[in-house]
DRENBALUM-930351 format. One record per atom (N, C-alpha, C, O): x, y, z. Coordinates in steps of 0.1 Angstrom, whole numbers, plus 5000, padded with zeros to 4 digits. Layout:
# residues N
XYZ ...
//
This chain:
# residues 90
413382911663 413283041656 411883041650 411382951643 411283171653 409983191644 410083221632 411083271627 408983161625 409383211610 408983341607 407883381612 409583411599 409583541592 408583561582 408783501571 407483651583 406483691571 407183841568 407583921577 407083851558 407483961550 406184031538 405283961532 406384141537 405484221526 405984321516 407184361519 405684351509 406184431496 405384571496 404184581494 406484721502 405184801503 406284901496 407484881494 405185021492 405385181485 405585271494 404685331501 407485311493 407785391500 407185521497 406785531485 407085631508 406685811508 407585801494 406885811483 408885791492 409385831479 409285761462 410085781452 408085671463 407485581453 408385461454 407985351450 409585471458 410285291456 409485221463 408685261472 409785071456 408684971464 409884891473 410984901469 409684831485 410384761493 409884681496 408684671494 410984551503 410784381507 410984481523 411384591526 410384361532 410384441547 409684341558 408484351558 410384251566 409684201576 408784231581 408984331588 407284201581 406284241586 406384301604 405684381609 407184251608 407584261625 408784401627 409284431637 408984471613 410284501613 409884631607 409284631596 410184761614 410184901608 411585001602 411585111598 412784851603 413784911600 413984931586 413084941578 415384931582 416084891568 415184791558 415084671560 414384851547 414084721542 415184611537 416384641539 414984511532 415584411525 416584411513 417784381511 415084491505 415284521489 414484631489 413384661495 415284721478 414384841476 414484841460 415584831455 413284841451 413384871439 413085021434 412185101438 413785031428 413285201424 413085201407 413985151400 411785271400 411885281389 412285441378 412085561382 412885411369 412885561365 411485591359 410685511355 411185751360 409985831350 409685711340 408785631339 411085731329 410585651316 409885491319 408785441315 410685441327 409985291333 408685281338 408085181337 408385381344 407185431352 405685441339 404485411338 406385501332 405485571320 405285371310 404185321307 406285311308 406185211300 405085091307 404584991302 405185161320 404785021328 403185041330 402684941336 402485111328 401485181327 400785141342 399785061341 401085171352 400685161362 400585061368 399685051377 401684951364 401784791369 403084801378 403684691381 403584941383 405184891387 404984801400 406084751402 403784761412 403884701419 403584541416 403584461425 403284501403 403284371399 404884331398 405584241403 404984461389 406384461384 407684451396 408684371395 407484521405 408484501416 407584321420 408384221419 406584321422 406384181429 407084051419 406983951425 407484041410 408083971399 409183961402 409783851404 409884101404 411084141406 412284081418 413584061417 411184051428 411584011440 411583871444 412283811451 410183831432 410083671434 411283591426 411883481428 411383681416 412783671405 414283671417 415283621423 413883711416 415683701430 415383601441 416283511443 414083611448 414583471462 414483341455 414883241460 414183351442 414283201436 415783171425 416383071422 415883301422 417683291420 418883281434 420083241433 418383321443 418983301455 418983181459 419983131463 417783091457 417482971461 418282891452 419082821458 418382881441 418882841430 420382851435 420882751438 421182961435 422082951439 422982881453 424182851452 422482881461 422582811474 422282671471 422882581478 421382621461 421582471460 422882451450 423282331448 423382531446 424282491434 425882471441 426782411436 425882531454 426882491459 427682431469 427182401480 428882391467 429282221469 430182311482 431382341482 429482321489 429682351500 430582251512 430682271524 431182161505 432382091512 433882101504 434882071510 433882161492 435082171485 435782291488 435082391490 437182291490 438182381498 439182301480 440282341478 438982271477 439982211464 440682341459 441882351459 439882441455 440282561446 441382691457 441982791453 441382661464 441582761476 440582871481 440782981487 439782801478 438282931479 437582831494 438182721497 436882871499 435682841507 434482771501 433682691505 434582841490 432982791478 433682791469 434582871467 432782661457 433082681446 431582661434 430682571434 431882761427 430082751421 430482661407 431582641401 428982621405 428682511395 427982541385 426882521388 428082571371 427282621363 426282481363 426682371361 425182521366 424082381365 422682511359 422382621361 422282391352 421082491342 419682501354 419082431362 419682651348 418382731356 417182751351 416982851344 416182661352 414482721346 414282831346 414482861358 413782961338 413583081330 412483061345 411982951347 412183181353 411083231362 410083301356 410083421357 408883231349 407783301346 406983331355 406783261365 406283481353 405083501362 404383551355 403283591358 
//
């Protein structure tokens, strides 16, 4: 399998979106901000979505290692692990 490059772009309707660079469909993630957020952010919301997004694949990542992916003990399929998370600065 090839690997996947992806980009962060500004939809016609100002949301910012995650989007396979090879891929014109559905994006990923779509962030949308309100007026007031817009107005606070003073014209940083595409830092702000880029934070936003790095903030989640590394909580995503984080979460997939946390799980003990062989235990059926609970009657679940998965069972998660509170294990401590480093704060994501950017």
């Amino acid at each position: 399998m090839s690997p996947s490059f992806f980009e962060i772009i500004q939809l016609s309707n100002g949301d910012y979106a995650l989007r396979r660079v090879d891929d014109d469909g559905a994006p990923l993630v779509r962030i949308s901000f309100s007026e007031e957020a817009k107005d606070m952010m003073d014209d940083r919301q595409m830092q702000v979505a880029k934070a936003m997004i790095a903030a989640g694949i590394d909580a995503a990542g984080d979460s997939a290692q946390d799980l003990d992916w062989d235990s059926t003990d609970s009657g679940s399929d998965v069972e998660w692990f509170d294990a401590p998370h480093s704060p994501t600065l950017h």
